[in-house]
PAGUSE-400702 format. One record per residue: x, y, z of N, C-alpha, C in turn. Coordinates in steps of 0.2 Angstrom, whole numbers, padded with zeros to 4 digits, always signed. Atoms other than C-alpha are relative to their C-alpha. Layout:
XYZXYZXYZ;...
! end
This chain:
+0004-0006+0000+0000+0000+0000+0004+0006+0000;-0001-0006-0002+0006+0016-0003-0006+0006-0002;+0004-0006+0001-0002+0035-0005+0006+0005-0002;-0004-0005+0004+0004+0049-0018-0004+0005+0000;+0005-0006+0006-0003+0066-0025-0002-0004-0005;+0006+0003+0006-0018+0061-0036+0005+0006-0007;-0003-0002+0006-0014+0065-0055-0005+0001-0002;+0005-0001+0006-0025+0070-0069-0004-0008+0000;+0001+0009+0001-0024+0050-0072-0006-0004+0006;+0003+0002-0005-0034+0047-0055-0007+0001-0001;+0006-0002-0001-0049+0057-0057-0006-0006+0000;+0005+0005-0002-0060+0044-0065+0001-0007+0003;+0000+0004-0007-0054+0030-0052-0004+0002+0005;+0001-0004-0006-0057+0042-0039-0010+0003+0000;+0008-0001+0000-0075+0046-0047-0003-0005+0001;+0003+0006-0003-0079+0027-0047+0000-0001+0005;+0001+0002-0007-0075+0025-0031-0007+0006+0006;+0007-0005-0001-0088+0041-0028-0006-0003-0002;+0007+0003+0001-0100+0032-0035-0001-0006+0004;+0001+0002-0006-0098+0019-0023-0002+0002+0006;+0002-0004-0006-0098+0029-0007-0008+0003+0000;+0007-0004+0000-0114+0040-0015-0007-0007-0002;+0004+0006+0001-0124+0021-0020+0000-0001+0009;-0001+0002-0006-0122+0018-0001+0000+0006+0006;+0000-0007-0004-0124+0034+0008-0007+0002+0000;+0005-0003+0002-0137+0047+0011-0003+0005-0006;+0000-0001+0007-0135+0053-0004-0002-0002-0005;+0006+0003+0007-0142+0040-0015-0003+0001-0003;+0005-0004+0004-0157+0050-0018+0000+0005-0005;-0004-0007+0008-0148+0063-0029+0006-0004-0004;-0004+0001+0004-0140+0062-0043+0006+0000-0003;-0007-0001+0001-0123+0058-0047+0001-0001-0007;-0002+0001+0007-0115+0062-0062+0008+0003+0000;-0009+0003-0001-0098+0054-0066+0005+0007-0002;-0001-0003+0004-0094+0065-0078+0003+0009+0003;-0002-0004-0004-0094+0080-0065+0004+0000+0004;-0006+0003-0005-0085+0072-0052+0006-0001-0001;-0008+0000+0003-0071+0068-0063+0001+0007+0001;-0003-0008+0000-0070+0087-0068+0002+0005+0006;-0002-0003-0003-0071+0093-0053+0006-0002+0005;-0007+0003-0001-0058+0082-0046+0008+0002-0002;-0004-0003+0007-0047+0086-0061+0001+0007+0002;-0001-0006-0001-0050+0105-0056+0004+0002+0008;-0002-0001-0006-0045+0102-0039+0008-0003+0001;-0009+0003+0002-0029+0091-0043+0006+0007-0005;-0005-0005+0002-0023+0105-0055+0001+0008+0002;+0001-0008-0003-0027+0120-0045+0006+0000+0004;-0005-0001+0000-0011+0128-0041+0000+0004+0006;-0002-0005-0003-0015+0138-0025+0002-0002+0007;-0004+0000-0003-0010+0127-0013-0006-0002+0005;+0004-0001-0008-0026+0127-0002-0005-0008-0004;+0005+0006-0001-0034+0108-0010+0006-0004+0000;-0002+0005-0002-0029+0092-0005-0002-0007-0005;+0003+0009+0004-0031+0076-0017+0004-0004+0001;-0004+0006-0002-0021+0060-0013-0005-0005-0002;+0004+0006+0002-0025+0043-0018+0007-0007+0003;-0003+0008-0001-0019+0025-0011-0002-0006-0004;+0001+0006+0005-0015+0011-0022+0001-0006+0003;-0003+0007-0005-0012-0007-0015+0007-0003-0004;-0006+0000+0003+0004-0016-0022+0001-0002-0007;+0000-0001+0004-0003-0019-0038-0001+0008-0005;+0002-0006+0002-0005-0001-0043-0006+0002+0000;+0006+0000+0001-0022+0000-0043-0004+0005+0005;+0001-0003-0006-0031+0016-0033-0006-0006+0003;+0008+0004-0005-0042+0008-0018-0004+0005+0005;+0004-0005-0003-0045+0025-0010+0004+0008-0003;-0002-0006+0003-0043+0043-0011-0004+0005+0005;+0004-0004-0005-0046+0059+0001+0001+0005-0004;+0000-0007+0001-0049+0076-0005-0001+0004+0005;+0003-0004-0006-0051+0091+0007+0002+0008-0002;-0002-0006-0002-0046+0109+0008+0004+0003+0007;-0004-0002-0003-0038+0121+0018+0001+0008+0001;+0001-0008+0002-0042+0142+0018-0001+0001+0004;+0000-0005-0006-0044+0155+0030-0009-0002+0002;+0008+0001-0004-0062+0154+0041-0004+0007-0004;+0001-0006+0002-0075+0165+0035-0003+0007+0005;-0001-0004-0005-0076+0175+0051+0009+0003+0002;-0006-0003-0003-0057+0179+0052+0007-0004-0003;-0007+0003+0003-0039+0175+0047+0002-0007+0002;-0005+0007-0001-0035+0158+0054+0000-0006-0005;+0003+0006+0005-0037+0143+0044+0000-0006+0002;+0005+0006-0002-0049+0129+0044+0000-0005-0006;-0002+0004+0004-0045+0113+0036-0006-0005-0002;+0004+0003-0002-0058+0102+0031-0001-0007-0005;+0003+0004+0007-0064+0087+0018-0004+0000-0005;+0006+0001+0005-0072+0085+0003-0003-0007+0001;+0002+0008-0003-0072+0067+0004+0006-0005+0001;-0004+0006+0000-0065+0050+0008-0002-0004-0001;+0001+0007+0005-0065+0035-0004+0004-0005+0001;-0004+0008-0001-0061+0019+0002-0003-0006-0005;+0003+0007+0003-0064+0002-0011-0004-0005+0006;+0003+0003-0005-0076-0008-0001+0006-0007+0005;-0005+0008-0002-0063-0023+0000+0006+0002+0002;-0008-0003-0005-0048-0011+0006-0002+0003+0006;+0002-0003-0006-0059-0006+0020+0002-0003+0007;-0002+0005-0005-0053-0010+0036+0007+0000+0001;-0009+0000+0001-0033-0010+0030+0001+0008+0001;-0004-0002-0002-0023+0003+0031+0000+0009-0004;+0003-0007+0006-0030+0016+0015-0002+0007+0005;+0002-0004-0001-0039+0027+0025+0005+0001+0007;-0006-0004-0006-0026+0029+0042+0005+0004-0005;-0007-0003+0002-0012+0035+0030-0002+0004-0005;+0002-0008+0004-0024+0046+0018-0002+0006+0007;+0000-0007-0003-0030+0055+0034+0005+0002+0005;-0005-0001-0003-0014+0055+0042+0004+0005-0005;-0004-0004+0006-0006+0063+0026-0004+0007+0001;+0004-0007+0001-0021+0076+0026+0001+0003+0004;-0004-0004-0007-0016+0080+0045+0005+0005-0001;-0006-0003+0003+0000+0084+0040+0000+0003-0002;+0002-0007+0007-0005+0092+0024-0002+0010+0003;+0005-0005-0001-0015+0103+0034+0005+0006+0007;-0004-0002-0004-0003+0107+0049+0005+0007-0004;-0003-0003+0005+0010+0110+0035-0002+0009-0002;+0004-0007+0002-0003+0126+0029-0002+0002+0004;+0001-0004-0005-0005+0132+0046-0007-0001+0003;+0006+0003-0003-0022+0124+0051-0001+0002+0009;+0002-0001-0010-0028+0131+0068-0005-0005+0002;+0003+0005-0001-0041+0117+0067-0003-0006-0007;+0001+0006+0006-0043+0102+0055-0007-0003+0001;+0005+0006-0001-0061+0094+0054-0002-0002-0006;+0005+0004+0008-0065+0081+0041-0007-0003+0006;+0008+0001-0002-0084+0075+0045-0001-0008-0005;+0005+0006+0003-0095+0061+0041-0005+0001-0001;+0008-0004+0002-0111+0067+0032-0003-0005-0004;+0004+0006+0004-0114+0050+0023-0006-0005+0004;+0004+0002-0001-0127+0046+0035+0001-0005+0004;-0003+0007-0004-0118+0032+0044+0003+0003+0007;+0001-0003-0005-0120+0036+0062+0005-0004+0003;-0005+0006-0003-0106+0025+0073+0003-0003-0005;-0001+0004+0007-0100+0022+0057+0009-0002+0002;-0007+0001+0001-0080+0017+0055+0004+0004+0002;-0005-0006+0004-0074+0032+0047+0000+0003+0008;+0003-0003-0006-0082+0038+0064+0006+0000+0006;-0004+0002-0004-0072+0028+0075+0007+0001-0001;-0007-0001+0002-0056+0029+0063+0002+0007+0005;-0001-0006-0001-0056+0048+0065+0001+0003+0010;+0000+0003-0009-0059+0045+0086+0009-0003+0001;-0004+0002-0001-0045+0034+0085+0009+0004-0001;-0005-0003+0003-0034+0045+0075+0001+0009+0006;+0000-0007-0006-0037+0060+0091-0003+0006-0003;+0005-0006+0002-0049+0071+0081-0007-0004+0006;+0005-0002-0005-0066+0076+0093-0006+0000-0004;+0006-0001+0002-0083+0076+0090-0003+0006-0001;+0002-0005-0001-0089+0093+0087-0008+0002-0001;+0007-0002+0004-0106+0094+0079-0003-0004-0001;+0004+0004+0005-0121+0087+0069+0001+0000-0004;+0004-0002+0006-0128+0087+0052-0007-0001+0001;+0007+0002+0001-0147+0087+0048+0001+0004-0007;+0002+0000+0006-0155+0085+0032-0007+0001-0001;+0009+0000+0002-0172+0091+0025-0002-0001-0009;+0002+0003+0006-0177+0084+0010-0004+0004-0004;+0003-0008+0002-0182+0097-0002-0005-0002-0009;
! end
């Protein structure tokens, strides 16, 4: 297993593996379209300012099995910076190993590295006690907050 900077070449791995997560979440009910997910991945991977985050883990075949996006910019009450996720994509079959410790381990880093006064990736996929949940606990991030959804 290792984890790199995602490339052009990842996006649409990285969007199948979104179609996964989104087939399996709260989000099922809306529409995914690949073809966006790629682009906007893509525009996130070649955005040169410095404040996004895209990494992907391949297993020792080459093959991506996960992938985390996030950001990293000033708050919008004041100069400090708040670090946060887009998402994190784990292959259903590399869940459990070692993919997601060392994507949000890197993004920690990443995030320090850019002066992060607070780092929160979240869980908004509707999976309450979930893993990712646990993972994040384990890893010494806190529980801060909810989500609520009202279906429109």
């Amino acid at each position: 297993m290792r984890i790199r900077p995602a490339d052009v070449q990842d996006a649409i791995p990285l969007a199948e593996l979104g179609k996964v997560l989104h087939q399996t979440s709260a989000f099922a009910g809306m529409t995914l379209d690949l073809d966006k997910s790629a682009s906007y991945l893509i525009s996130l991977i070649l955005n040169t300012s410095g404040d996004y985050f895209v990494w992907v883990a391949e297993n020792d075949a080459g093959e991506v099995v996960g992938g985390m996006a996030g950001y990293c910019v000033p708050s919008w009450f004041g100069p400090d910076k708040l670090a946060s996720d887009i998402s994190l994509f784990i292959k259903p079959e590399a869940r459990g190993g070692m993919a997601a410790v060392r994507l949000i381990k890197k993004f920690i880093e990443w995030a320090k590295e850019r002066g992060a006064k607070q780092i929160r990736p979240g869980v908004s996929t509707g999976e309450i006690g979930s893993a990712a949940e646990g993972l994040y606990s384990k890893l010494g991030l806190s529980r801060v907050g909810s989500l609520f959804c009202l279906e429109g």
